[in-house]
C-alpha positions in Angstrom: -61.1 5.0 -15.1 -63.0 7.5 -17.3 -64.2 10.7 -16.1 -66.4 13.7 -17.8 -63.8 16.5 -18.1 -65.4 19.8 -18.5 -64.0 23.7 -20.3 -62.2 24.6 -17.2 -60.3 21.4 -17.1 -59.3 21.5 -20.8 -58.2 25.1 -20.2 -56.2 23.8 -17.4 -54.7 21.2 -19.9 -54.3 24.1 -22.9 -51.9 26.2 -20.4 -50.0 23.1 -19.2 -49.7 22.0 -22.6 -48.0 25.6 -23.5 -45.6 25.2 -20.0 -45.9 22.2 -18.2 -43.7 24.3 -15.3 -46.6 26.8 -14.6 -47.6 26.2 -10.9 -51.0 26.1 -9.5 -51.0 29.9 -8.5 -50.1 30.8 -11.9 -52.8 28.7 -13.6 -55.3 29.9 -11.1 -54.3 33.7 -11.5 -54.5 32.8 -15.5 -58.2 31.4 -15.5 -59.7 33.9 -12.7 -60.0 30.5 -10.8 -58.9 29.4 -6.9 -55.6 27.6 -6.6 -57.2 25.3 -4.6 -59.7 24.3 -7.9 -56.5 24.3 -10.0 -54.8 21.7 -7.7 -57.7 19.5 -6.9 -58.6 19.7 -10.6 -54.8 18.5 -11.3 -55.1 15.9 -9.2 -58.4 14.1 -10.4 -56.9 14.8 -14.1 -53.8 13.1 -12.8 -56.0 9.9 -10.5 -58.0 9.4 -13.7 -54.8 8.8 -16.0 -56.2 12.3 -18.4 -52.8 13.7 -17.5 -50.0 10.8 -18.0 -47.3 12.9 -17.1 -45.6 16.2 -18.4 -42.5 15.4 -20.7 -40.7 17.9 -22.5 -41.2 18.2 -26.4 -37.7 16.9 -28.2 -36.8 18.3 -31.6 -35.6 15.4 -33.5 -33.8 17.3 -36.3 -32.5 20.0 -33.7 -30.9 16.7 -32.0 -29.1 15.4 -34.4 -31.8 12.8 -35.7 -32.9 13.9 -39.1 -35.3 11.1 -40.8 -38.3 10.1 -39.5 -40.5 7.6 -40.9 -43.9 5.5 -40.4 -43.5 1.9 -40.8 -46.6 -0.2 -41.7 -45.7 -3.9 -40.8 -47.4 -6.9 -41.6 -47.6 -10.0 -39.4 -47.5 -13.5 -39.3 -51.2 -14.4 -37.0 -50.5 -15.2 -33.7 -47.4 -12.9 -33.4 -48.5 -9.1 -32.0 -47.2 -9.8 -28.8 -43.7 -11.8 -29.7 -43.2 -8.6 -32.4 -44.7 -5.4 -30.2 -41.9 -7.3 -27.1 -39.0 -7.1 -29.5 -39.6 -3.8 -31.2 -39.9 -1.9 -28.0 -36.3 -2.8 -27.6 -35.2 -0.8 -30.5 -34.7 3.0 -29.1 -35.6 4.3 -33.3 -38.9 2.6 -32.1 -41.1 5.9 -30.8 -44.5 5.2 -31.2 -46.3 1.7 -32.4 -49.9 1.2 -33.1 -51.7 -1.7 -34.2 -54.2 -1.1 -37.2 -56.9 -2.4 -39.4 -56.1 -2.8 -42.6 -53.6 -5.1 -44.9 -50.8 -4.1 -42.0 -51.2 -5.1 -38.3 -48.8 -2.4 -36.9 -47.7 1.0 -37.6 -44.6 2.4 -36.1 -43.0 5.9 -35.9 -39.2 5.4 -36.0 -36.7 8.1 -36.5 -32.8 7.9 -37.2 -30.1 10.0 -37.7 -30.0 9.1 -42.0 -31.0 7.6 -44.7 -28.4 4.8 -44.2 -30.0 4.5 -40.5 -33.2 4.3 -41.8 -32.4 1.0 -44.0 -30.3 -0.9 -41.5 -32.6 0.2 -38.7 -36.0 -1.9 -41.6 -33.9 -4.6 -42.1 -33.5 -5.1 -37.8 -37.2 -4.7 -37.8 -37.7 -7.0 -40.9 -35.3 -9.8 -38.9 -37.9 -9.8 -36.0 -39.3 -13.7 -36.3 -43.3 -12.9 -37.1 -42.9 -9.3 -38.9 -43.3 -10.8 -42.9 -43.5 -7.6 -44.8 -42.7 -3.9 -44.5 -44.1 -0.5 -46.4 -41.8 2.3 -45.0 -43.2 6.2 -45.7 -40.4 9.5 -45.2 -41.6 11.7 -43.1 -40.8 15.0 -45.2 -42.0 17.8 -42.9 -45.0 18.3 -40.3 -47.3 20.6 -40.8 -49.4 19.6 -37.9 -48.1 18.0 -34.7 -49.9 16.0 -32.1 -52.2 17.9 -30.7 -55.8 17.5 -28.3 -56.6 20.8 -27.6 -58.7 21.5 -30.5 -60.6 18.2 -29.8 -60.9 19.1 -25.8 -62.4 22.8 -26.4 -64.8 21.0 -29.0 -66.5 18.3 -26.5 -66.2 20.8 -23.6 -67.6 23.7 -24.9 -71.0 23.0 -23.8 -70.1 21.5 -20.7 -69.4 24.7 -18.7 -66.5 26.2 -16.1 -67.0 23.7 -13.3 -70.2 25.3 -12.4 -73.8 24.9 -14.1 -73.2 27.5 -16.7 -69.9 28.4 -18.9 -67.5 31.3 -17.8 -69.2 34.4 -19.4 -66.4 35.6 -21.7 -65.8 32.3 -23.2 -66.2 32.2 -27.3 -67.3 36.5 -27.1 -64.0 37.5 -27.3 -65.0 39.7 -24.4 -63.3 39.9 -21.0 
């Protein structure tokens, strides 16, 4: 299901985003809002699928696993499914798109070396259906995922859950 989301629900996502723990009566103190808008807003964010669920943010490197990489594989036709089913198996396997482009899939693996990295390509290049591999290090990232930015763009005209936006937004004025 897809819902409009407007400024005061993307500022309830910014603040979650920065502490997933903060309760209702914290957000609600935060936003000059009722705890009772917080929640129900929480709820239709969580009933629509926007919020999938609040997971702590790992550092890789702090945790012992140092390289991470982007894998662009190409496939034989006919074989997404057969290859997506058997790399979901690996655990270096943390994110996998399928593309456009002269590679059907791009995944974002991670292991704890260099020597990792190799034997974990050739696993991948073993899958029956994967027929050729372009790996790319992953040297540092300047910019992590991130929505916010895009949220406060396509909500900034929509208003605070009423007909017209929260006075002090964009004035820098409280």
């Amino acid at each position: 299901m897809s819902i409009s989301i407007d400024h005061l629900d993307a500022q309830i996502i910014a603040l979650l985003s920065e502490n997933a723990r903060r309760g209702p009566v914290e957000l609600s103190a935060a936003l000059g809002v009722a705890r009772n808008t917080v929640q129900a807003r929480i709820r239709r964010l969580e009933e629509s699928g926007v919020l999938d669920g609040f997971t702590p943010r790992v550092c890789l490197p702090r945790a012992g696993v140092g390289v991470e990489a982007f894998a662009a594989l190409a496939l034989e036709q006919g074989r997404l499914d057969d290859v997506i089913r058997e790399l979901r198996e690996i655990p270096n396997i943390l994110e996998i798109h399928a593309t456009t482009g002269r590679e059907d899939l791009l995944a974002r693996v991670a292991t704890q070396d260099n020597a990792a990295l190799q034997t974990l390509m050739q696993r991948i290049l073993a899958i029956p259906g994967v027929s050729h591999s372009n790996t790319t290090l992953c040297l540092t990232t300047p910019l992590s995922y991130r929505v916010q930015p895009l949220l406060d763009q396509v909500t900034r005209a929509a208003g605070w859950g009423r007909s017209t936006p929260r006075p002090d937004l964009g004035t820098g004025k409280g």
